[in-house]
N, C-alpha and C positions, 0 to 999 in steps of 0.2 A: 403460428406463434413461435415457431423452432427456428425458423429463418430470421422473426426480428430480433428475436434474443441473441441467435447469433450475430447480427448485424451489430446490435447493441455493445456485446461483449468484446466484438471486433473495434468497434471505436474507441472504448475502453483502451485495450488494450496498444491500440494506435498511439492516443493521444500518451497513455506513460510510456512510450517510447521516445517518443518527441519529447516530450518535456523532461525525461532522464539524458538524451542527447544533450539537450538545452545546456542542461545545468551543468554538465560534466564537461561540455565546451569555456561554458562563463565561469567555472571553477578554474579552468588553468589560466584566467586573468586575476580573479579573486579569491582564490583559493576556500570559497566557500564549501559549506560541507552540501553533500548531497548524499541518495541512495539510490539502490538500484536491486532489482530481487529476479533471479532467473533462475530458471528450471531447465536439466536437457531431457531430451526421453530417454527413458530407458529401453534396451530391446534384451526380453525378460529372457533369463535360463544363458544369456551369453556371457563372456568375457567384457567385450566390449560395451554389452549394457552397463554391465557392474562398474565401468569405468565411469562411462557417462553422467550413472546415476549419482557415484560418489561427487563427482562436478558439482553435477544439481544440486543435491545438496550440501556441500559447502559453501558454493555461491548462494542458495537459499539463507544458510544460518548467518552469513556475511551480510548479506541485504537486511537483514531484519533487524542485527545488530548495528547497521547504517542509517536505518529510520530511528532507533532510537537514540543514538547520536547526533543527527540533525535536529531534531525535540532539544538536545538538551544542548546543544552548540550553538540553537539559535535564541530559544528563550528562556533557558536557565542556564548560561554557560560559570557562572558565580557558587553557585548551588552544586554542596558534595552531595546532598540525597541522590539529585539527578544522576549525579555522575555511577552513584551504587545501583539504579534504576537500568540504567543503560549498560552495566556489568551484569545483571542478573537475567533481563532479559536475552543479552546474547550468548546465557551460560545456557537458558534454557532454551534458547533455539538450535544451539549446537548441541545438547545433549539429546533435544528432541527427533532431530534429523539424524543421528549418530543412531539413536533405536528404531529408525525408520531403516534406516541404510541394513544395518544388522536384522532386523527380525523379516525382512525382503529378499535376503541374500540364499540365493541357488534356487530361488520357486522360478518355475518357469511357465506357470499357467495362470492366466486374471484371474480369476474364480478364487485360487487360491492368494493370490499376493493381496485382494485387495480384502477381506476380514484382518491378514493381519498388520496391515497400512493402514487401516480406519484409527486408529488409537493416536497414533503419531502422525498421523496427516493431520488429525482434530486439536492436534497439542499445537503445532507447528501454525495450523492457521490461527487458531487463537490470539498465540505470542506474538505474530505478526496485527492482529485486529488491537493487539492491548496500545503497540506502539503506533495505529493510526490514533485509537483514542485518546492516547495520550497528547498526540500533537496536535487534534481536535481541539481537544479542552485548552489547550494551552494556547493557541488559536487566537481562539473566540475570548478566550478571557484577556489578547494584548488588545484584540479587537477593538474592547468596549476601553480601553483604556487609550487606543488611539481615538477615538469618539471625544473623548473627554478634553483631549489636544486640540483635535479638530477645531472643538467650538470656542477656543480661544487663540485659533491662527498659525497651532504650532506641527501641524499636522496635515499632511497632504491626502486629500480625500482617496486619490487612485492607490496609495501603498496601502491607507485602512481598509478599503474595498477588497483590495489582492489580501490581504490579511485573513480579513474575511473566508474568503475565496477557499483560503488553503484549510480554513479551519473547517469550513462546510464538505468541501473533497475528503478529509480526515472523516468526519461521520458516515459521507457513504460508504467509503471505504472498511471503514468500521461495521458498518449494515450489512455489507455485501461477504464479508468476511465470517460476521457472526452467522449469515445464511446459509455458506458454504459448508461449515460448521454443522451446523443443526441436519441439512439435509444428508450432510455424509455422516453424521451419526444415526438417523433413521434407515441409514444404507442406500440411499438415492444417489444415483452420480448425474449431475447436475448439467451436464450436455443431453443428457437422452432424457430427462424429468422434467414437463414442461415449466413445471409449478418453480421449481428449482433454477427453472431456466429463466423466468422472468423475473422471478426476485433478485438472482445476483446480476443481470444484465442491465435491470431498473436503476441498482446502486451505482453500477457503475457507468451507466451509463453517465448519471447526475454528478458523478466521480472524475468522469472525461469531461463535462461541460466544463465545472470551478477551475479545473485546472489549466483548460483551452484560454477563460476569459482572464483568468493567473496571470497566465505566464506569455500568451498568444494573444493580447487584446487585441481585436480592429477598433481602429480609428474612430467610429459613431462608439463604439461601446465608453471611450476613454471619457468623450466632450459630452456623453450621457452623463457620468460620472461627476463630470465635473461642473456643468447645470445644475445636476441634482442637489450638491455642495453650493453651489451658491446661494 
């Protein structure tokens, strides 16, 4: 079970690399927004961890305030709510990573870093699960609203489907997040917990599929698509 979880969580993690390459390529033609969330390790008790770690997370709080940005650049770019959505969320991913970085600083033993990393690592994934569900919901609600296009000719079935796609990646992502969540508040760290291991590799795996048929269609998947629309 340990092995396909990991295999799982490895494709996972494949396919958002690929498809964060993707966008950050087709962004220097379109300038469109995209995100991108990365973490370095830390090597505890050093200097140089404490550098690393500081990276991680500020490129953490940056990515998370980049998903909620893309939500609100792609489907409410009109919208001043959105825009105070996308300011609050990345106050709290930077305040949350900022008491992570801080309440971690000089422990140089796991045992001890990781009770008092449980708090802000459960904040941090949180904020980051609010901003897939929000792009989720937002999603699925252009979704039904390309549907509606659709059935009067104004609407191409392969962008509603991709629509689709990203709204359903948004949910497992969302799942997968609130899992990692729930199990590191129970105290489980989620590579060594089998239970742990299959629920967040299950999301994402289904996380790596939407995104692969998104952004990566083959050719039978498109002329499926567009059958099925006929």
């Amino acid at each position: 079970m340990k092995i396909v979880g990991l295999a799982a969580m490895g494709c996972f993690l494949f396919m958002g690399i690929l498809v964060g390459t993707r966008l950050l390529l087709l962004s220097r033609r379109t300038r469109d927004p995209f995100s991108a969330v990365a973490r370095l390790p830390a090597l505890l008790g050093t200097s140089l961890g404490d550098v690393f770690f500081a990276i991680g997370m500020t490129t953490t709080a940056a990515g998370v305030g980049l998903m909620y940005a893309f939500t609100w650049r792609v489907f409410r770019p009109s919208q001043a709510w959105a825009g105070v959505v996308v300011t609050l969320g990345t106050l709290a991913a930077a305040a949350l990573c900022a008491g992570l970085q801080i309440s971690t600083h000089g422990v140089s033993a796991l045992e001890e870093v990781l009770p008092l990393a449980r708090p802000w690592t459960i904040g941090v994934t949180l904020t980051l699960g609010g901003a897939f569900a929000w792009t989720a919901l937002e999603g699925l609600l252009y979704h039904e609203k390309l549907l509606r296009r659709q059935a009067l000719g104004l609407a191409d079935p392969v962008v509603a489907n991709r629509v689709w796609l990203w709204g359903m990646s948004g949910v497992g992502a969302t799942l997968m997040l609130v899992a990692v969540s729930w199990f590191a508040w129970r105290g489980a760290l989620v590579l060594h917990d089998p239970m742990a291991l299959l629920a967040t590799a299950g999301a994402g795996l289904a996380t790596g599929v939407c995104w692969y048929l998104a952004f990566l269609p083959p050719d039978a998947y498109l002329a499926w698509i567009q059958r099925r629309a006929a």
